[in-house]
N, C-alpha and C positions, 0 to 999 in steps of 0.2 A: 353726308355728315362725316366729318373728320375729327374729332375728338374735338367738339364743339366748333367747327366749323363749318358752316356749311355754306354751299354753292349754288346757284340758281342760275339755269341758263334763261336768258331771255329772249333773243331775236339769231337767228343764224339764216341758211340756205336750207336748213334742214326743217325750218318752221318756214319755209316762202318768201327768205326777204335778204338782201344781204347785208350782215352787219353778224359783229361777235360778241355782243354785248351780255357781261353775265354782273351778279351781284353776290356777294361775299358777306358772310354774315360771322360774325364773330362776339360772342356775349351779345352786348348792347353795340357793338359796333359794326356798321352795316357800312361798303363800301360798292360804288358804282363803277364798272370798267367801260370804259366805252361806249357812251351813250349816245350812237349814231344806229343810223337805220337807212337803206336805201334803197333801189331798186334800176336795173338795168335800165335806162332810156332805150337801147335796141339791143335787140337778142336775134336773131336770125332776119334779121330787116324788121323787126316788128316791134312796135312798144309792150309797153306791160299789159298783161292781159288783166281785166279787171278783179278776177280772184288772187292776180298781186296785189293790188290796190288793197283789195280787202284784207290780206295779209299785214299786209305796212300798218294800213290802219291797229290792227289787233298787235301788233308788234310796239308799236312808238306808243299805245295805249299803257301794254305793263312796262317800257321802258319809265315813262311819265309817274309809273305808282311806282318805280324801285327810286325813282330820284327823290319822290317825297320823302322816304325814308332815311336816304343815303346822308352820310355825315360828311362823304368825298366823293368827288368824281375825277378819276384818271380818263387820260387821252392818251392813248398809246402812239398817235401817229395824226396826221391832217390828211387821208381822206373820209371826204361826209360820209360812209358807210360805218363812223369810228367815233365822229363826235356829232353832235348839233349847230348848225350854221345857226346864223341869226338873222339870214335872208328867208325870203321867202322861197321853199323848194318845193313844187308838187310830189316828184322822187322821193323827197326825203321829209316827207311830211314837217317840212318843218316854217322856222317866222319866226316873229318876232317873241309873241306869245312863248311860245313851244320853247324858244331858247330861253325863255326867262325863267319857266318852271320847270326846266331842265336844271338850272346852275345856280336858279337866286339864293344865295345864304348858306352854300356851299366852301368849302375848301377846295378847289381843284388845281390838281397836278397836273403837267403837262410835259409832254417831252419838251426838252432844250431847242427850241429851232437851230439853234448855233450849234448844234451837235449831230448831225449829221441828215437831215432831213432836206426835200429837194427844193429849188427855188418857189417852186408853186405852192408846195407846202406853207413855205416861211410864210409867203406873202396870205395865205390863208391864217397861218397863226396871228400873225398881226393881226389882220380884223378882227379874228375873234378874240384875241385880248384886249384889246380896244371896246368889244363892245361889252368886254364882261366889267370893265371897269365901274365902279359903282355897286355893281350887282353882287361880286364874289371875291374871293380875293384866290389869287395866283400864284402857284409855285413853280417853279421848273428843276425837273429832273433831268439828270445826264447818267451817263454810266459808272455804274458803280455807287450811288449815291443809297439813301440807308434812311429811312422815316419811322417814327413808331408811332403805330394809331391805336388806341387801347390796348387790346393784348396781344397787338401785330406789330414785328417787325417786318417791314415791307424793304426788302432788297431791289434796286433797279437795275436791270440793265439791258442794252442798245445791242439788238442782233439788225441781220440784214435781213431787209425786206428782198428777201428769193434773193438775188444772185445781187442785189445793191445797188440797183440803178435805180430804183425808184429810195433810196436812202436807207434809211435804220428807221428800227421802232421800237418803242419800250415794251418789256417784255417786265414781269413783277416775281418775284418769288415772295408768298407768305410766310413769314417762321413768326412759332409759338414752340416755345419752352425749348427750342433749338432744333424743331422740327420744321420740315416743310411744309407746312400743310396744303400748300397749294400754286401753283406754278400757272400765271395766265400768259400766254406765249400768241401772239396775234399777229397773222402775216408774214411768219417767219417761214410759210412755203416747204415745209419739210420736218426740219431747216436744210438748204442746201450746203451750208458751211458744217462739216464734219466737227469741226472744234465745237459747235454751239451745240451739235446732238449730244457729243460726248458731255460737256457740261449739263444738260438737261437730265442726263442718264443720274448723272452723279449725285447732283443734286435730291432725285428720287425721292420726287411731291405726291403728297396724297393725291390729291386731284389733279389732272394736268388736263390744261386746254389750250390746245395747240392747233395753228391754220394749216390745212394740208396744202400742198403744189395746185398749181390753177393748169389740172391738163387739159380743160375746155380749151384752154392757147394753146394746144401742141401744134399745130397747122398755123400759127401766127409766128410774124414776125418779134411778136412783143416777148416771147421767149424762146431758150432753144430746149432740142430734146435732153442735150446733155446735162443744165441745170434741170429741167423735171424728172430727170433719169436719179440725179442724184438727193433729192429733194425726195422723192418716192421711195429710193433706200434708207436716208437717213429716218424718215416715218417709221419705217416698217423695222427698224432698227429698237429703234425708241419705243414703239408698243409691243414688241414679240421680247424685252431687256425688261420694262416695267409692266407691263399687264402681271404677269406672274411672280410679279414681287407682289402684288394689291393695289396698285396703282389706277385710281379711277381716268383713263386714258380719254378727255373727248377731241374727235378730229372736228374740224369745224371748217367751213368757210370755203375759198378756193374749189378744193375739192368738189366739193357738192355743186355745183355751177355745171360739174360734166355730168350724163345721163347713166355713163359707163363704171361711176365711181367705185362701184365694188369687186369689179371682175377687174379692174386696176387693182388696189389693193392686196386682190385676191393674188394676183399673179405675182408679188413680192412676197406671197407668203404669210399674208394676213388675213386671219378669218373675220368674219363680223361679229363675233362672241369676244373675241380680243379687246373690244373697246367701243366708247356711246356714239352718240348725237345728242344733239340739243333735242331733238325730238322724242327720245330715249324718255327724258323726265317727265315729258308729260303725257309717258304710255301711248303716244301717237306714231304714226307711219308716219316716216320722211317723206314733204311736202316739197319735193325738188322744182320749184313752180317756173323758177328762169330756165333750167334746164331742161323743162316740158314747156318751153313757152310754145311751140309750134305746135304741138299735142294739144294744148288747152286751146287755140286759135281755132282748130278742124273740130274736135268732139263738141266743144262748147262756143259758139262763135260768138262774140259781141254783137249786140245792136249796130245797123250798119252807120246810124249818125254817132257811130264812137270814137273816129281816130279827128271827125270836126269837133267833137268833145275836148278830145286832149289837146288839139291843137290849140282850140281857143281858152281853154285851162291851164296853162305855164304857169300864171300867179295864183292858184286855185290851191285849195285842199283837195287830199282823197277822198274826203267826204264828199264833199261837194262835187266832185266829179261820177262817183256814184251815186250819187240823189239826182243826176240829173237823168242817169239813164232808165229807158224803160224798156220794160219785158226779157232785165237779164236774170236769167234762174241763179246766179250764183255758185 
């Protein structure tokens, strides 16, 4: 709680699922960030083990009760780990259904497709404005732009997703009474752009929730060392400059996807008293479930008719995919 603010995380890597979804409460007015949820299709050669499942399940659960209450739903970006398709996804728990009591009767903002986000992106926003038609009504935000929703003024603005290839994403600054009360910062990898750390520094938000570097990819082509090198500084930057102002610092996302995440950290010079997890709020140990998906395969192995489960399960629920198995301890 921030002088009547307060924060709720709901789904991260840090609770077993990937997605950054949190909920913002303010007086009577309750706002929804990113109402997606997903889960790796392959993780060291192997699908989700079934205690992902179960996690998604419990995750897209309290997303579904923050949207009953929410007055708005932001999308910071089009991947499904960030909103609600309106296909059917077994990964993403989601359909037809699920998108509709995700959004019906809502206000949702949206990043700008036209604003810097990637062609598969667009072509994702498209359908899903398309299908909110009827359902919601739609805004788009670009950089810089400025909305006031009861006693928030809500600042936007477009950082780069890690090093910009995969485009921008909206990033939100709350202000009340010309305070920050709260800074949601989603994918921004660090940030690897030194200009966005310094801005975040400055700005110096009650709460800050911010995507760490994805050094699971350090051996991937999909990034190099040098953007997670500086991605990893600009973090360690940002919470050893605001943790000791009061700054409720949480790292989220990315990060947590490697098994090594804190002796990373560590070695930039950040302790784990410095700042949360989503898992922080609800007194629980970090549930790093993709990150131990190999771990969870050998201690606890699935029934062996479970990967002809998933196969034949693509248009299935996680429910339904777990009701079908038998003799898993969970």
């Amino acid at each position: 709680m921030t002088h009547g603010v307060k924060v709720v995380p709901l789904a991260d890597e840090s609770l077993g699922v990937r997605s950054m979804s949190v909920l913002v409460e303010a007086g009577s007015t309750v706002l929804l960030f990113d109402a997606g949820v997903s889960l790796a299709p392959s993780r060291y050669g192997l699908p989700p083990h079934p205690s992902e499942l179960m996690s998604l399940v419990e995750a897209r659960r309290r997303i579904l009760g923050a949207a009953a209450r929410a007055d708005a739903v932001f999308i910071s970006h089009f991947h499904k780990d960030h909103y609600t398709p309106h296909s059917v996804g077994l990964y993403e728990a989601s359909g037809p259904e699920v998108f509709a009591q995700t959004y019906r009767g809502k206000v949702v903002y949206v990043i700008d497709p036209a604003t810097g986000v990637t062609r598969n992106q667009a072509r994702r926003a498209r359908s899903f404005l398309s299908a909110l038609e009827g359902l919601a009504s739609a805004y788009m935000l670009g950089d810089g732009a400025v909305i006031e929703i009861g006693p928030l003024r809500i600042e936007a603005r477009l950082y780069s997703h890690g090093s910009g290839r995969l485009g921008r994403v909206l990033g939100v600054y709350l202000v009340a009474e010309g305070e920050v009360m709260a800074a949601y910062l989603p994918d921004v990898q660090g940030p690897v752009d030194p200009g966005e750390a310094e801005e975040i520094v400055r700005r110096s938000p009650g709460v800050l929730i911010i995507g760490g570097p994805p050094t699971y990819l350090a051996y991937s082509h999909r990034v190099s060392g040098g953007e997670l090198e500086r991605g990893l500084r600009n973090l360690a930057y940002i919470i050893s400059t605001l943790s000791p102002q009061g700054t409720r610092v949480y790292v989220s996302h990315h990060l947590l996807r490697d098994s090594s995440w804190e002796e990373v950290l560590e070695g930039y010079g950040v302790d784990r008293s410095d700042f949360c997890l989503y898992s922080d709020y609800y007194n629980r140990e970090p549930e790093l479930l993709e990150a131990y998906r190999r771990e969870l395969y050998s201690y606890d192995p699935p029934p062996e008719n479970y990967l002809a489960i998933l196969r034949r399960g693509v248009r299935r629920s996680p429910e339904e995919i777990l009701a079908a198995l038998e003799g898993f301890s969970g």
